[in-house]
Kinemage of the C-alpha trace (Angstrom):
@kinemage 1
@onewidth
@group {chain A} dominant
@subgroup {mainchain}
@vectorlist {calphas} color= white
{ca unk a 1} P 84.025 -31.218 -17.317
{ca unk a 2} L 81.455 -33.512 -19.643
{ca unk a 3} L 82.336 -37.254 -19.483
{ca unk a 4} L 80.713 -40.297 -21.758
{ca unk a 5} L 79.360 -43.538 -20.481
{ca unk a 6} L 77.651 -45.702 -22.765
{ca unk a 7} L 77.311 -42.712 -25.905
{ca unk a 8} L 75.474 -40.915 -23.344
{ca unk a 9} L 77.021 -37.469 -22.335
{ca unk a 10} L 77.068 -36.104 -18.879
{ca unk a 11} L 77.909 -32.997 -17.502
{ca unk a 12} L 79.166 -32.606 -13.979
{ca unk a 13} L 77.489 -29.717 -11.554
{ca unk a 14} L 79.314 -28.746 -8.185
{ca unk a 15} L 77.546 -29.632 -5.384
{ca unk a 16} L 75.213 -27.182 -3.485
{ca unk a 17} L 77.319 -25.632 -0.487
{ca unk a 18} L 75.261 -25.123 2.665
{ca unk a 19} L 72.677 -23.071 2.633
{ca unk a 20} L 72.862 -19.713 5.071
{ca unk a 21} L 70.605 -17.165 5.861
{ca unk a 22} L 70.903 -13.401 6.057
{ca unk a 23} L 69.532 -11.931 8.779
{ca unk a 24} L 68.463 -8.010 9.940
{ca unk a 25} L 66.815 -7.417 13.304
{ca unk a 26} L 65.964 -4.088 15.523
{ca unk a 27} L 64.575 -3.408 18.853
{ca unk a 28} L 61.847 -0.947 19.648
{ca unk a 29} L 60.036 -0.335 23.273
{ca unk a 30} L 56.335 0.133 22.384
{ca unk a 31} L 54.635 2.172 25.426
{ca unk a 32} L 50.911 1.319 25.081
{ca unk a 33} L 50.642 3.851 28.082
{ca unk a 34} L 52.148 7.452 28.720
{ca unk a 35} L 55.675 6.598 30.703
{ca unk a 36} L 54.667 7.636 34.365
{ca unk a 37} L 58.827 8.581 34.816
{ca unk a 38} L 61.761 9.377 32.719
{ca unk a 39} L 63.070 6.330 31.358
{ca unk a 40} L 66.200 5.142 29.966
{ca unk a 41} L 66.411 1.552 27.939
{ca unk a 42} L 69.306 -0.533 27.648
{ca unk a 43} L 69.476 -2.932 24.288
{ca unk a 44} L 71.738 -5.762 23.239
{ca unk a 45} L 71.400 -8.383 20.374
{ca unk a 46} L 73.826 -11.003 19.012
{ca unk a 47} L 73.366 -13.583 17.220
{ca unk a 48} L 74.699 -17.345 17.091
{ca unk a 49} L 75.315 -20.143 14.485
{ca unk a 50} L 74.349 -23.364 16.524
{ca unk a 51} L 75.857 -25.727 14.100
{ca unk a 52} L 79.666 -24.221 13.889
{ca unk a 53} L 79.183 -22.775 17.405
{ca unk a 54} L 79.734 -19.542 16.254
{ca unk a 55} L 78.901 -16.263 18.341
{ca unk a 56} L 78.444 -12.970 17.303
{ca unk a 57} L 78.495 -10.480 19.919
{ca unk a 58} L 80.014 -6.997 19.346
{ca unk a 59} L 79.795 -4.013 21.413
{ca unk a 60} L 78.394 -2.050 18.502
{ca unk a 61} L 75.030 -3.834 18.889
{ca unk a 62} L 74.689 -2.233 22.263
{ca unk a 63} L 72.903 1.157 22.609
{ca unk a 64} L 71.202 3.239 25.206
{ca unk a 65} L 68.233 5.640 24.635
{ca unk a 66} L 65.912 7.416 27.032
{ca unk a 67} L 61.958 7.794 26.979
{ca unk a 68} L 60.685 11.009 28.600
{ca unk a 69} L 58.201 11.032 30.984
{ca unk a 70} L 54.522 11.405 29.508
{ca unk a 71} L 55.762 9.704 25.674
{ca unk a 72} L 53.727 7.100 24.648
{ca unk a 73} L 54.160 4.920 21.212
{ca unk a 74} L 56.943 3.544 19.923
{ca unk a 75} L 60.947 4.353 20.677
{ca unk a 76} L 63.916 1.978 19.074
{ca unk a 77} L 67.065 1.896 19.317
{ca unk a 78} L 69.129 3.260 16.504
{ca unk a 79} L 71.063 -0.277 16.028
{ca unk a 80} L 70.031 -2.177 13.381
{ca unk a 81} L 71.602 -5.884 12.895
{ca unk a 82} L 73.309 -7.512 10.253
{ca unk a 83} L 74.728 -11.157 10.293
{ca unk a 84} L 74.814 -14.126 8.477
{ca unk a 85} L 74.087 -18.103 9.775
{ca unk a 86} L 74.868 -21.090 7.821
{ca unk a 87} L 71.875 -23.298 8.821
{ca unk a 88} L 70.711 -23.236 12.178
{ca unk a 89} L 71.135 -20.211 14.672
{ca unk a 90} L 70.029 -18.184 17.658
{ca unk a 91} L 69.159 -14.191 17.226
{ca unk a 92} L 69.149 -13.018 20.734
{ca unk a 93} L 67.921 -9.744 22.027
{ca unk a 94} L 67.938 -8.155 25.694
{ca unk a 95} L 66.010 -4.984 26.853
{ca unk a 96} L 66.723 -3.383 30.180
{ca unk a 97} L 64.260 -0.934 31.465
{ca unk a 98} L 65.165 2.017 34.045
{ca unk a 99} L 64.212 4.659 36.149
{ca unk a 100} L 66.361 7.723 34.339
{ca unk a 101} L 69.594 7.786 35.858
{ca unk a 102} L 69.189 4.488 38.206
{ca unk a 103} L 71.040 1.262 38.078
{ca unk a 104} L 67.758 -0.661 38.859
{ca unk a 105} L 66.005 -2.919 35.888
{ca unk a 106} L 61.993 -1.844 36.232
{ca unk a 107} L 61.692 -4.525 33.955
{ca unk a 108} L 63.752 -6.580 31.532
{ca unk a 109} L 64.081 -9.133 28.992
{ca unk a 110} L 66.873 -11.429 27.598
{ca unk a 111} L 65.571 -14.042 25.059
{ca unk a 112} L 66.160 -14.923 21.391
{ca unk a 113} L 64.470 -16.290 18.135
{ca unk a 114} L 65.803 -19.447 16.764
{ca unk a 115} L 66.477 -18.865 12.825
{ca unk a 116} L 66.973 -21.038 10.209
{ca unk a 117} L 68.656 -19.858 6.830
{ca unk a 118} L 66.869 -21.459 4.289
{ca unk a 119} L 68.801 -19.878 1.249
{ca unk a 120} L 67.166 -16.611 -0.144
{ca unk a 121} L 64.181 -17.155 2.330
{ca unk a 122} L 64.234 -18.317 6.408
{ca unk a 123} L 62.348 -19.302 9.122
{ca unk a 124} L 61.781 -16.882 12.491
{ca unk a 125} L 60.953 -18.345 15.732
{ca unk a 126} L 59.948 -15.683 18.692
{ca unk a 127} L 61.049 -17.737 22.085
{ca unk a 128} L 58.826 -15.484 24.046
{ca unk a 129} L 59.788 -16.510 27.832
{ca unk a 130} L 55.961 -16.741 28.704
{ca unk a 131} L 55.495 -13.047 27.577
{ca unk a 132} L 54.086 -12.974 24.381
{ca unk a 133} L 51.883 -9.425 23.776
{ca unk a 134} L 49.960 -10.639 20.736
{ca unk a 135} L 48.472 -7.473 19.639
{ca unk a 136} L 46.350 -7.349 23.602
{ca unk a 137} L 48.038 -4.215 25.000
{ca unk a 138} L 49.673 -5.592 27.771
{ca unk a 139} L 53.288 -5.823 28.931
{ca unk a 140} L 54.936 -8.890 26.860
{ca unk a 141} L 57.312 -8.429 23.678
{ca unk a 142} L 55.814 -9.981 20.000
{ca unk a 143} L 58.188 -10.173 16.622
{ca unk a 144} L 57.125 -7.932 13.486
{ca unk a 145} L 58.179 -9.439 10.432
{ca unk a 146} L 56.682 -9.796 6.703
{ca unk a 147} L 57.198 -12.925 4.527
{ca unk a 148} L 58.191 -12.920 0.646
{ca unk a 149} L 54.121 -12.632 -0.384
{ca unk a 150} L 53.925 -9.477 1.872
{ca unk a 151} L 51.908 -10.798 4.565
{ca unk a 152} L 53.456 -8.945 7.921
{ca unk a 153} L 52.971 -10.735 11.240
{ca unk a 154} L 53.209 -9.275 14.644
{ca unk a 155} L 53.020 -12.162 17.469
{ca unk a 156} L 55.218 -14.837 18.903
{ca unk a 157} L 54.447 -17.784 16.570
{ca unk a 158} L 56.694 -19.400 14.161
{ca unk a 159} L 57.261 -17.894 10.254
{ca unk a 160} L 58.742 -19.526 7.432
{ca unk a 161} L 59.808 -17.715 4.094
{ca unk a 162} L 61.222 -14.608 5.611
{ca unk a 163} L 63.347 -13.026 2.594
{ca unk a 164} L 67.558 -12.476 3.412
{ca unk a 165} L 67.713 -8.567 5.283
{ca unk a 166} L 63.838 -8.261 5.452
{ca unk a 167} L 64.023 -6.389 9.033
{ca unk a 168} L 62.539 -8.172 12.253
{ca unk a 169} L 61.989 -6.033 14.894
{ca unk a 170} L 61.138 -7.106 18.398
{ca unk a 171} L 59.080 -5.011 20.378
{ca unk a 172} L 59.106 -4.506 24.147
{ca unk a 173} L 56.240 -3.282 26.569
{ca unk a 174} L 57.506 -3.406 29.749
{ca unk a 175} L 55.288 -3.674 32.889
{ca unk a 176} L 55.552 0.056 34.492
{ca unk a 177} L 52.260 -0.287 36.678
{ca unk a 178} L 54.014 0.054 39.757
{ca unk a 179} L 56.129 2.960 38.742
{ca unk a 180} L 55.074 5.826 40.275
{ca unk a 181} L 54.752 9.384 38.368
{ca unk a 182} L 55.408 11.782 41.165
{ca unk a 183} L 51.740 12.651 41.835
{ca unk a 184} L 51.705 11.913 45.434
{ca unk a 185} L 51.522 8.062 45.460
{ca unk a 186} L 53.323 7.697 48.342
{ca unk a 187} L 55.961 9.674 46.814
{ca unk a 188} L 56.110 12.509 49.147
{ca unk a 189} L 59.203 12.950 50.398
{ca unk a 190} L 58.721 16.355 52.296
{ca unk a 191} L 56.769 14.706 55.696
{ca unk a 192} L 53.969 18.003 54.900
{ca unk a 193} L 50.398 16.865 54.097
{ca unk a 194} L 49.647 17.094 50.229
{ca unk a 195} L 47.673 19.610 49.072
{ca unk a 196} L 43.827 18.971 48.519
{ca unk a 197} L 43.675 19.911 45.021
{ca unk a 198} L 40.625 20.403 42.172
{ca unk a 199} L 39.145 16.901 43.269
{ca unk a 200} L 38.183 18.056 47.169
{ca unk a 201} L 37.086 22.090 46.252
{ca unk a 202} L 35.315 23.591 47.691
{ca unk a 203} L 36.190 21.639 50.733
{ca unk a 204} L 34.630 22.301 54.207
{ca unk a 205} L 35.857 25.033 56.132
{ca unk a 206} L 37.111 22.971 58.791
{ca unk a 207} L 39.637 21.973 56.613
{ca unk a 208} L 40.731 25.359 55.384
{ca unk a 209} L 44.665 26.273 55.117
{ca unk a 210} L 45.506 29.285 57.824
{ca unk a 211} L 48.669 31.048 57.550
{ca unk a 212} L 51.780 29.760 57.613
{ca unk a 213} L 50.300 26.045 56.805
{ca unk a 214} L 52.818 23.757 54.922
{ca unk a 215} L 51.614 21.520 52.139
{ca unk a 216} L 53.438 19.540 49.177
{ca unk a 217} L 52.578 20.262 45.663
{ca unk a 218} L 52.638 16.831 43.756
{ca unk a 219} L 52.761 18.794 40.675
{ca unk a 220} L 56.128 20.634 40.770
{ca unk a 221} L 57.185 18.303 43.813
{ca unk a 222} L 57.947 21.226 46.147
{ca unk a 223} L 56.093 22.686 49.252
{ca unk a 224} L 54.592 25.672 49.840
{ca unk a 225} L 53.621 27.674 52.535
{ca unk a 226} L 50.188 30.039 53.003
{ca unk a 227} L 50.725 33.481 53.304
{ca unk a 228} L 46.764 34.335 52.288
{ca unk a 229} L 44.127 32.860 53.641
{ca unk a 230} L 41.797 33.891 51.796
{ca unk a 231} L 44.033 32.990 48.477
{ca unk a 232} L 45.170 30.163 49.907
{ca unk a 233} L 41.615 28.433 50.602
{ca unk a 234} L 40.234 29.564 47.059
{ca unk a 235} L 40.087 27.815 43.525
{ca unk a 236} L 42.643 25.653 42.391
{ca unk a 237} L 42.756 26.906 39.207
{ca unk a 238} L 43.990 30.245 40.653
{ca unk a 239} L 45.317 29.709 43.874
{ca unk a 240} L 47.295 26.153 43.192
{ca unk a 241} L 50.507 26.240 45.071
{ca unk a 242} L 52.892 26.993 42.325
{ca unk a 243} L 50.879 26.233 39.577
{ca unk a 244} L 47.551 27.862 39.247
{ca unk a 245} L 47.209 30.990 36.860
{ca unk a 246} L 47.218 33.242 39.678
{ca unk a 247} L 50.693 31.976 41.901
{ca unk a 248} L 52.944 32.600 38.987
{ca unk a 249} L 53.647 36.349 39.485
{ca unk a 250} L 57.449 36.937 39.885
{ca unk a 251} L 56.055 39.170 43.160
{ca unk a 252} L 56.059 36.993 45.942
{ca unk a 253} L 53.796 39.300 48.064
{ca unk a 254} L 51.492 38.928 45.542
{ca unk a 255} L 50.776 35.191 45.419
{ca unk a 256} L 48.822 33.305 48.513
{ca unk a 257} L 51.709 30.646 48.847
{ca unk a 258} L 55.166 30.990 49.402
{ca unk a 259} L 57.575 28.138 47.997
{ca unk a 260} L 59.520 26.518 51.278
{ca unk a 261} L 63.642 26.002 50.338
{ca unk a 262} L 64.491 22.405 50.425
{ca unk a 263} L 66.837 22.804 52.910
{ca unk a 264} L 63.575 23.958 55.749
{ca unk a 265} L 61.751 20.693 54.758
């Protein structure tokens, strides 16, 4: 309402409340090489106003989503956060990489940016735990945003002006160089030498299969025994064990390996 002091007429304004911030954040695993296993990935994210000591955490920011082995690029979850903080705040994020159907991490991650609501634009901070993957290919996580003049970053550095619901989205690569991809690594579970494969023909004849010979496949992670040995000892690309273009008729007697059951390992 207007008062008068001295002829001179005022107006009174409300005062400015406190400024908040609207925030919007997703989490995507980016694979910069093919996954050597079936993966599944684990995701949370929360977020926390530091001044009022409020902490948003809801089950329906937690998600699960598998990888298949040999995808590469980029998989997210399908969760997509919403939230507001007045002021200061904490959005945190966790990732949880797995073997498919195991209870063991691979690898993991459980960090947050700090965030400051600065009205209709805010500030993103990446707390990268060490593990920043600034565009180098290489396990780490960076933060992909874009600022109010439409300049997009993709590190772990700090960024002011970040409009209200422009997404964030935190990417993952998680360190899968000692996961092994079934090819005979020391994988073999079946005690029977591996076979010699594409790489070693033609091999010397000393080393040449004779019948009933045992040898695991790698490939389709079975053994096989030789029934031919003729068969058995030529190409790869014919004679395989279970894979090459001749071993694949539904005739038995007509292939130069036999597949062993499980159960005679």
């Amino acid at each position: 309402m207007p008062f008068y002091r001295q002829g001179v007429r005022f107006r009174q304004l409300p005062l400015a409340g406190p400024q908040h911030g609207d925030l919007k954040q997703k989490l995507c695993i980016k694979l910069e090489d093919a996954a050597p296993t079936d993966l599944t990935v684990l995701t949370d994210q929360w977020f926390q106003d530091t001044k009022n000591g409020a902490n948003v955490k809801s089950g329906n920011n937690s998600d699960e989503f598998h990888i298949d082995k040999g995808d590469i690029g980029i998989h997210c979850s399908e969760v997509t956060m919403q939230g507001r903080i007045k002021g200061e705040g904490r959005v945190y994020f966790k990732f949880q990489v797995r073997e498919r159907d195991d209870s063991v991490d691979i690898d993991s991650i459980d960090s947050w940016s700090r965030f400051h609501g600065g009205g209709q634009n805010n500030l993103w901070d990446l707390n990268e735990q060490g593990r920043c993957n600034n565009g180098e290919n290489r396990p780490g996580v960076y933060l992909h945003n874009t600022d109010k003049n439409n300049n997009v970053f993709k590190d772990c550095l700090k960024h002011d002006g970040i409009p209200d619901l422009y997404e964030s989205t935190v990417y993952f690569t998680p360190e899968l160089s000692n996961v092994s991809d079934g090819g005979g690594n020391g994988d073999n579970p079946s005690g029977y030498p591996e076979y010699y494969g594409a790489d070693a023909w033609p091999w010397d004849e000393d080393m040449n299969y004779h019948h009933t010979n045992r040898v695991w496949q790698p490939i389709t992670e079975e053994v096989y025994q030789c029934e031919v040995e003729g068969w058995c000892n030529g190409s790869p690309d014919a004679y395989s064990p279970g894979t090459g273009y001749a071993e694949t008729d539904n005739n038995p007697n007509n292939n130069a390996w036999s597949l062993v059951p499980r159960e005679e390992w």
